[in-house]
C-alpha positions in Angstrom: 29.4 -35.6 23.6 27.0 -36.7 20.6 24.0 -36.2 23.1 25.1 -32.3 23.7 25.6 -32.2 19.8 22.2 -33.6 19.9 20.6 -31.2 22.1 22.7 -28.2 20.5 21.3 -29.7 16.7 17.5 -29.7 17.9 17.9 -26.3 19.2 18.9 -24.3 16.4 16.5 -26.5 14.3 13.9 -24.8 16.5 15.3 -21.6 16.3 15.4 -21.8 12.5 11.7 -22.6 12.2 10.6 -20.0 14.2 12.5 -17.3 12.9 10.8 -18.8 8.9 7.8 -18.6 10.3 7.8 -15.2 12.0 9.2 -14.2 8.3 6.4 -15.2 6.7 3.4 -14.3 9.1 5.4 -10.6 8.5 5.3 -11.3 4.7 2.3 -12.9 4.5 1.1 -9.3 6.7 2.6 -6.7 4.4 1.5 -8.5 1.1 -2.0 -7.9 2.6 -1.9 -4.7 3.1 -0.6 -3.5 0.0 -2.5 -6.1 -2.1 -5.1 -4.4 -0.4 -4.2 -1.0 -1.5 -4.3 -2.2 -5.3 -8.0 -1.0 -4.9 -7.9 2.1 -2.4 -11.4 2.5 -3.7 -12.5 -0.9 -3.3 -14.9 -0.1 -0.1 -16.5 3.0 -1.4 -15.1 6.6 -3.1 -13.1 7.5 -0.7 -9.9 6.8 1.2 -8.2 8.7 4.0 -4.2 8.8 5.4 -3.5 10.1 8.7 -0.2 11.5 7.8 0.0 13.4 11.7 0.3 10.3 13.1 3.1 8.5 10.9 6.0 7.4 12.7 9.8 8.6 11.4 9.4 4.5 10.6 6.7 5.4 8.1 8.2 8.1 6.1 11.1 9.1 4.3 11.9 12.0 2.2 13.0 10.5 -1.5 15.6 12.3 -2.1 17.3 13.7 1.1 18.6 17.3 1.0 17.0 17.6 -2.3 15.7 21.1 -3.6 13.4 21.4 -6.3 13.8 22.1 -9.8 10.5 22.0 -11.5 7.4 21.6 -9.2 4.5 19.4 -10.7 2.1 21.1 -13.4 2.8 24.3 -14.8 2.9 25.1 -18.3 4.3 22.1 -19.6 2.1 19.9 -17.6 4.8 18.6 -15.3 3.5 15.4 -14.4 6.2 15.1 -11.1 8.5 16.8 -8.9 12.3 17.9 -10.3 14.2 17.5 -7.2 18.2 17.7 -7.4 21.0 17.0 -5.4 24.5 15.2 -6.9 25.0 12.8 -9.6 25.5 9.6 -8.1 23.1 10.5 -4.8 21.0 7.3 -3.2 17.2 7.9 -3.9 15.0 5.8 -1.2 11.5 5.0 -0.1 9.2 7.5 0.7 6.7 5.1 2.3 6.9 1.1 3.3 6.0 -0.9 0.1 6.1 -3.4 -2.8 7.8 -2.7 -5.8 5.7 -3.3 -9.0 8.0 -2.1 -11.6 12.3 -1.9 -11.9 13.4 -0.6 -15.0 13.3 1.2 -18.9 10.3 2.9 -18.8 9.6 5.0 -21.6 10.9 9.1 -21.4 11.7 8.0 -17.6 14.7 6.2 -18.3 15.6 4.0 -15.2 12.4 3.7 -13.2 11.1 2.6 -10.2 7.6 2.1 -9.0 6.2 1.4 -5.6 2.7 0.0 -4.3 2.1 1.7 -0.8 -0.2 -0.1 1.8 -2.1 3.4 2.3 -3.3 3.4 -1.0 -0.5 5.9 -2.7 1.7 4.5 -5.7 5.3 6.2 -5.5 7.3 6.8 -9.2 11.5 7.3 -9.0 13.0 7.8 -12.2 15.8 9.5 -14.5 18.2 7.0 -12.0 21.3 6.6 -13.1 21.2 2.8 -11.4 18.3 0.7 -9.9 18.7 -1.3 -6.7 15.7 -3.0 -6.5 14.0 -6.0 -8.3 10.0 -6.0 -8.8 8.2 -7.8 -5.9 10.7 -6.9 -3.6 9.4 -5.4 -0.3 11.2 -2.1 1.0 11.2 -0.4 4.4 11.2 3.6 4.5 14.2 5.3 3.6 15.6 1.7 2.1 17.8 2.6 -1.4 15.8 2.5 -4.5 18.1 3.7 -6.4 20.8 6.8 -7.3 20.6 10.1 -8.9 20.9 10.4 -12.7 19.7 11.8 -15.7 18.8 8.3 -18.1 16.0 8.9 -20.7 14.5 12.4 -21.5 17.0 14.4 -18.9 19.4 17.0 -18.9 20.3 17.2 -15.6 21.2 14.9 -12.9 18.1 14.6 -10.7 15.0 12.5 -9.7 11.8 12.9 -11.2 9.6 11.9 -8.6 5.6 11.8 -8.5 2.5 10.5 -6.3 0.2 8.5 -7.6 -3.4 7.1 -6.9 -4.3 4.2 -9.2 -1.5 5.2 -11.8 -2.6 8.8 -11.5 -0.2 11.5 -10.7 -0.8 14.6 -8.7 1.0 17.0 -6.8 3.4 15.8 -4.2 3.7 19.5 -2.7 -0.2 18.1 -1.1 2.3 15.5 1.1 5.7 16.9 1.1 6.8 19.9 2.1 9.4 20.1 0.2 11.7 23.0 1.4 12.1 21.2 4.5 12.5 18.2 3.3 9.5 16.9 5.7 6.1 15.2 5.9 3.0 17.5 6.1 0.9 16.7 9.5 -2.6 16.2 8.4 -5.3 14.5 7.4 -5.4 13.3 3.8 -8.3 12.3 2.0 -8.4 11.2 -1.5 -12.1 11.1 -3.4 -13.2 9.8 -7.0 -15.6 11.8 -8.6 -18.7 10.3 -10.3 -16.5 11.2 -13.6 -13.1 9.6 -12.4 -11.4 12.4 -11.6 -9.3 12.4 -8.4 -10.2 15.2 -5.4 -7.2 15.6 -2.4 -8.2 17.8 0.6 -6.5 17.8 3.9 -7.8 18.3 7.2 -5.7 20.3 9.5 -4.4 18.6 12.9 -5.3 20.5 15.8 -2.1 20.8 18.0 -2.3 20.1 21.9 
């Protein structure tokens, strides 16, 4: 009996360190990629996403069967997207990341931030209620958080933006959002000599 015990003891000893160590090479992976993506820029002015070839893995719309409220710009110099659903709605990950920031953030309210390995930085806010801590790692389509108005907001909804480096622009170039879907193409981002921030797309030719 003890020697079965025995045998039994070693083998989920085994199992145990395996399965840690598989954790981490994963960890160690996905830290490295979006530590990577601190610096899109880092290798020259220019970085690209293949967006046709992202996997339903890969992508997630952030607030599903969301409409929009306010697009980005206009005259007040939206800085994101309005999009609305129902008070009390889960928000989630529009891409695989890190998140760098969970919390009160100025005219935002409840906020969540997001590090993407392709060089993007995603922004949640107005949220009525976080779910995620800062340095956790999240899946797309994993809960960030749910639907509220907190901080400069009169409506329930998310405020939701795309970022390069801290900079917003227009998440329309990524999101189609009347369909609540991923735009196929090629995305390139460049930095001008003077810092400003270019997007272009190259159409996919379909087969």
């Amino acid at each position: 009996m003890n020697r079965v015990l025995l045998l039994l003891s070693l083998s989920l000893s085994f199992l145990l360190v395996n399965a840690q160590n598989d954790s981490v090479d994963i960890d160690e992976w996905q830290v490295m990629k979006v530590e990577a993506a601190r610096d899109p820029f880092a290798n020259g002015n220019q970085f690209t996403i293949n967006f046709a070839n992202y996997t339903e893995e890969e992508w997630h719309y952030p607030l599903p069967g969301g409409r929009v409220i306010s697009p980005y710009g206009g005259a007040r110099h939206h800085g994101g997207t309005d999009i609305k659903t129902r008070a009390g709605d889960t928000i989630v990950a529009a891409f695989p990341g890190e998140v760098i920031l969970s919390g009160a953030h100025y005219g935002y309210g409840k906020c969540v931030i997001m590090r993407h390995a392709n060089g993007l930085e995603t922004l949640y806010s107005h949220n009525s209620r976080n779910l995620v801590k800062v340095g956790q790692w999240l899946q797309a389509g994993d809960p960030v958080g749910i639907e509220g108005r907190t901080g400069r907001a009169t409506t329930d909804h998310l405020h939701f933006e795309l970022r390069v480096k801290g900079k917003s622009f227009d998440s329309s170039r990524v999101f189609d959002h009347a369909n609540n879907a991923l735009i196929r193409q090629i995305f390139v981002v460049t930095k001008q000599k003077n810092g400003t921030l270019s997007f272009t797309a190259e159409p996919v030719e379909k087969e």
